[in-house]
C-alpha positions, 0 to 999 in steps of 0.5 A: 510116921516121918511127919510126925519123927521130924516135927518131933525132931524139927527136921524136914520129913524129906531128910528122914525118909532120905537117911533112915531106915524102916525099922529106926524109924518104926522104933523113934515113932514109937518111942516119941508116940510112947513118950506123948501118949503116957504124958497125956495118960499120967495128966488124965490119971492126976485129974479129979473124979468128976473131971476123969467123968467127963474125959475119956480115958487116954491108952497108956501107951500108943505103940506096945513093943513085944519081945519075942518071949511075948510073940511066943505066949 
């Protein structure tokens, strides 16, 4: 997770472990796997049939947040 926060924020993976915390942390790889995985989403949905065939389909989001109303149902 703090490869892929730094390299999204062009810092050394050493300076995020160093300076944040777990759940910063957790919440910024969240939110930017969120942000790249719904990019891919959105290009794979404007696609043509015959291309959306051959093209798995990507998850819409890569990491679901949940209230704690959600956690309860």
């Amino acid at each position: 997770m703090a490869h892929y926060v730094a390299k999204v924020l062009k810092q050394r993976p050493n300076l995020i472990l160093d300076g944040w915390g777990v759940a910063e942390l957790l919440v910024a790889y969240g939110q930017y796997a969120n942000e790249e995985s719904y990019s891919n989403f959105l290009e794979w949905k404007s696609l043509g049939n015959e291309t959306k065939r051959k093209v798995k389909k990507p998850k819409e989001y890569a990491v679901l947040f949940y209230t704690n109303d959600d956690l309860a149902d």
